[in-house]
Each structure stands twice: as structure tokens, then as C-alpha cells.
C-alpha positions as CSV (number, residue, x, y, z in Angstrom):
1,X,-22.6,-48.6,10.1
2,X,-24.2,-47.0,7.0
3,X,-21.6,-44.9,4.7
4,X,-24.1,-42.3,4.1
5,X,-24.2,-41.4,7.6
6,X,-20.4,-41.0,7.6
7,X,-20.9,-37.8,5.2
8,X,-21.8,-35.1,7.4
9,X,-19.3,-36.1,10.0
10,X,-16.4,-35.9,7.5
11,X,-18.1,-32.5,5.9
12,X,-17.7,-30.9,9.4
13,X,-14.6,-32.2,10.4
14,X,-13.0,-30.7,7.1
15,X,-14.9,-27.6,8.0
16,X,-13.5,-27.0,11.1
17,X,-9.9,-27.4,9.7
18,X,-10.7,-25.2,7.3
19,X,-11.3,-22.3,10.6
20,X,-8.4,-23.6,12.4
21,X,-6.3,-22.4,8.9
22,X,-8.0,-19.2,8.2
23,X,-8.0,-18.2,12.6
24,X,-3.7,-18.5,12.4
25,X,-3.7,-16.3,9.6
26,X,-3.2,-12.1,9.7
27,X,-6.1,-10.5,8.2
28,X,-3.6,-7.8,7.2
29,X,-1.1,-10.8,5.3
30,X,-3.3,-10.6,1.7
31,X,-1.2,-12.2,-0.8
32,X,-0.7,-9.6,-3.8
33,X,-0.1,-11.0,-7.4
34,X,1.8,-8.0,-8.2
35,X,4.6,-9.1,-5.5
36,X,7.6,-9.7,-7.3
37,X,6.0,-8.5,-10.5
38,X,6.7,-4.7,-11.9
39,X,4.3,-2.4,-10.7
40,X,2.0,-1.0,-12.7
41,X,3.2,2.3,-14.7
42,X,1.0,5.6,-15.1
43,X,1.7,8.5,-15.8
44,X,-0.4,11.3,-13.5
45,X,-1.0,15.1,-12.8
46,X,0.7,15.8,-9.3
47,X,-1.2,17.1,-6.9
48,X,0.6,20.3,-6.4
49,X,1.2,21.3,-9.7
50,X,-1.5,19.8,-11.8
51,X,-0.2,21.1,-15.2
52,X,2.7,18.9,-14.8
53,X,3.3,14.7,-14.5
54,X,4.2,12.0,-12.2
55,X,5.0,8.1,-13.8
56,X,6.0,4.9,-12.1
57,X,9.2,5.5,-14.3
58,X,10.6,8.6,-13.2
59,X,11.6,6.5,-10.0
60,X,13.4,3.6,-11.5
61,X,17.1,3.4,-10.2
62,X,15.7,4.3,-6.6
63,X,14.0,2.3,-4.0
64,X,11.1,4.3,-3.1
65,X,7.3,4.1,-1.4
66,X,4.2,4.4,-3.2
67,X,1.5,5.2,-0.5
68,X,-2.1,5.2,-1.9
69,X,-4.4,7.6,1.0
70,X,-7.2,10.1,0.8
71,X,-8.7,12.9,2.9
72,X,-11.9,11.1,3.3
73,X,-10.3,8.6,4.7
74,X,-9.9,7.5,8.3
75,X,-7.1,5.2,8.6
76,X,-4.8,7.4,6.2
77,X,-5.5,10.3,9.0
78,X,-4.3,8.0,11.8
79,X,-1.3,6.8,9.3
80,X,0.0,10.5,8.0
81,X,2.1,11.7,11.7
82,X,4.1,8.4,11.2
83,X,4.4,9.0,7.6
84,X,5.9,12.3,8.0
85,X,8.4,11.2,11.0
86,X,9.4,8.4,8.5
87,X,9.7,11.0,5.8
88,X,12.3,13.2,8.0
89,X,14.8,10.1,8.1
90,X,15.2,10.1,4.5
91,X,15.6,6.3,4.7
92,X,12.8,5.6,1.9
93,X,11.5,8.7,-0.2
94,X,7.9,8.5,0.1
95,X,5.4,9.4,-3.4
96,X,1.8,9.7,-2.6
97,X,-0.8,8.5,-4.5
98,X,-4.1,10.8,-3.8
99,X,-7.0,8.5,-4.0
100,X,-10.5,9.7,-5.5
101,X,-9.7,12.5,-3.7
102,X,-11.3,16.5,-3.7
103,X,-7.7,18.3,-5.0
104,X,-8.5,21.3,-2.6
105,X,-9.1,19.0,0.4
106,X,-5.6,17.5,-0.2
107,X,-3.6,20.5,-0.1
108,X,-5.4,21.6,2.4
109,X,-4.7,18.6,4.5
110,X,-0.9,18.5,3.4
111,X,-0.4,21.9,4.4
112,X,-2.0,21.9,7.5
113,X,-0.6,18.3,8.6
114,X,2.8,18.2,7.0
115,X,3.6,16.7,3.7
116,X,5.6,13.5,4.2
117,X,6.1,13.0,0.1
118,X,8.8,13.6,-2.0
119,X,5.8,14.6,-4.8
120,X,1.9,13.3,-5.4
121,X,0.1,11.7,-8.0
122,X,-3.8,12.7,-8.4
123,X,-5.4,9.6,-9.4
124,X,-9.1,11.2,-9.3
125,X,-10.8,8.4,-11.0
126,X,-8.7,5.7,-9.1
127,X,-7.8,3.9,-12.3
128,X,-4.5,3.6,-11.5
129,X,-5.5,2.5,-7.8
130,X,-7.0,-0.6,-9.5
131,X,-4.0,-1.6,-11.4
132,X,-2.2,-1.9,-8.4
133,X,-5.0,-3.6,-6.7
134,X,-6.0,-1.4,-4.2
135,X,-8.9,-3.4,-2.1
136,X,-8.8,0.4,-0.1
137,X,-6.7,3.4,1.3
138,X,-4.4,3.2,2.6
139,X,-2.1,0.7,1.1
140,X,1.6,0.8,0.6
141,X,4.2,-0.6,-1.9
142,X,7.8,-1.1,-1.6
143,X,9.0,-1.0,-5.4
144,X,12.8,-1.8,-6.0
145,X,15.1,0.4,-8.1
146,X,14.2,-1.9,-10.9
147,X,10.3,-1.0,-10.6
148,X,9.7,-4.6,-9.0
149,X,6.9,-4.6,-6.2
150,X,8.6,-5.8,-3.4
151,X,6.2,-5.5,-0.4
152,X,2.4,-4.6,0.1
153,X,0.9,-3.2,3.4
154,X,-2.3,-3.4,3.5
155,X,-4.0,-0.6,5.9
156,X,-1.9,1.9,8.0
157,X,1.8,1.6,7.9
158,X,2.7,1.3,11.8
159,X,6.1,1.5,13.4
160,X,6.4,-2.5,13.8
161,X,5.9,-2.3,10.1
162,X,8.1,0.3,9.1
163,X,10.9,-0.8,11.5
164,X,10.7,-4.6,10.6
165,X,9.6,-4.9,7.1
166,X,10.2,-1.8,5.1
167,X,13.3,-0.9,6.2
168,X,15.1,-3.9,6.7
169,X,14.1,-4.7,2.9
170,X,14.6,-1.2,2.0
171,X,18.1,-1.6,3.2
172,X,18.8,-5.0,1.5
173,X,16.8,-3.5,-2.1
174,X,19.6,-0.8,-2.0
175,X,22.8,-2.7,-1.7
């Protein structure tokens, strides 16, 4: 049997193992670099009172939740009832991160939907969005009292997440 003809049998063979790999995987598992790593600092107007700051810093000593969400988007609408039933608990205080958001729009939405965070960076340009590596809202990011990035959820925080993942490691960060 010629060798040559051997080729594209081994080329698709090795191509379908490569599906079977990527099918058992969850689209929402993307491995973060910054996982274990300190998370980014900043240092941002808050939403609510822009004349005044918000940094990564100000939280160090505390677990706490950074969730990244806009108006103009979908998902972080579907995501914001949980987040303010999670927020009543006081299990994890929750900081917002707004964006490349419309300021007005915000407030708006805060006010009329409840505000489920304990205070809320404007990151207009979304600079600091990219240092975290945001691939889009909303994300979330379990940061340890020692500003280590513990956990990243990518897309809506759900109650399978927030019941199994955050706050079973929120628990253990905090002993």
C-alpha cells in the first residue's frame, strides 16, 4: 500500500479527535491567564458620584465581586434581578464595573431596576475592561482579600453558578 495514501486518512482521523475534545468542553469554561494572578488595578470615577474614585485597591482585605455589565447590553439585563437578590444576602459585596456605557442610561437603569453594588466604576473607554480581559459583558471575577483573581464567569452569573462556584469559594477565600 502506498505511504502517501496513508496521509489523508491519518489527517482526518486526528481531525475528528480534535471535535470529539473541543464537543466535551463548556463554551462558558475559557481559561483566563489572570486566574491566580492579581487582578489588574485602576483607579476610576464611580458612576454615582463622578468627582470622586474607585481602585482595585480600596478592596484589598475583603473578598469581593467585580462584575463588568452595560445598559446596552442584553445578557447583563437578564443577569441584574439575580444580581440584586445576591446582593441582599450580603454573602459577597458586589462592585460594578459600567462598560462603555452612556452615564445617564446607567443611573437610570440602577434606579429603576435596583442597584445590586456596593459602588460602580465608569470605565467609558473600556481600558480597564481590556486589562482584565473582558472578551464582552457581562463577565465576573472573584478577587481574594489579597487582590488575587480567583474565578472568571464568563456571560450571566446564574444561580447554579452563584450557588456552586462563587460561594462555596467565597466561603473558603474568607476563612
Amino acid at each position: 500500500m502506498n505511504r502517501i495514501l496513508l496521509v489523508p486518512l491519518v489527517l482526518f482521523i486526528a481531525l475528528v479527535a480534535f471535535l470529539m475534545i473541543g464537543l466535551r468542553r463548556d463554551p462558558h469554561e475559557v481559561p483566563s491567564p489572570l486566574i491566580n494572578k492579581p487582578a489588574p488595578a485602576f483607579q476610576l470615577p464611580q458612576l454615582q458620584v463622578p468627582g470622586k474614585t474607585v481602585s482595585a485597591e480600596e478592596m484589598r482585605g475583603k473578598v469581593w465581586l467585580l462584575n463588568v455589565w452595560a445598559t446596552w447590553c442584553v445578557a447583563c439585563r437578564e443577569e441584574h434581578p439575580l444580581l440584586v437578590e445576591y446582593s441582599k444576602t450580603g454573602a459577597v459585596p458586589i462592585y460594578g464595573l459600567d462598560y462603555k456605557d452612556d452615564r445617564a442610561a446607567a443611573l437610570r437603569l440602577l434606579s429603576e431596576e435596583g442597584n445590586p453594588y456596593v459602588l460602580t466604576a465608569s470605565d467609558t473607554d473600556g481600558r480597564v475592561a481590556i486589562d482584565y480581559g473582558v472578551y464582552g459583558a457581562p463577565e465576573s471575577y472573584l478577587i481574594d482579600r489579597d487582590g488575587v483573581i480567583r474565578f472568571k464567569q464568563i456571560g450571566p452569573l446564574t444561580e447554579d453558578v452563584w450557588q456552586n462556584r462563587i460561594l462555596p469559594l467565597a466561603k473558603e477565600l474568607n476563612r
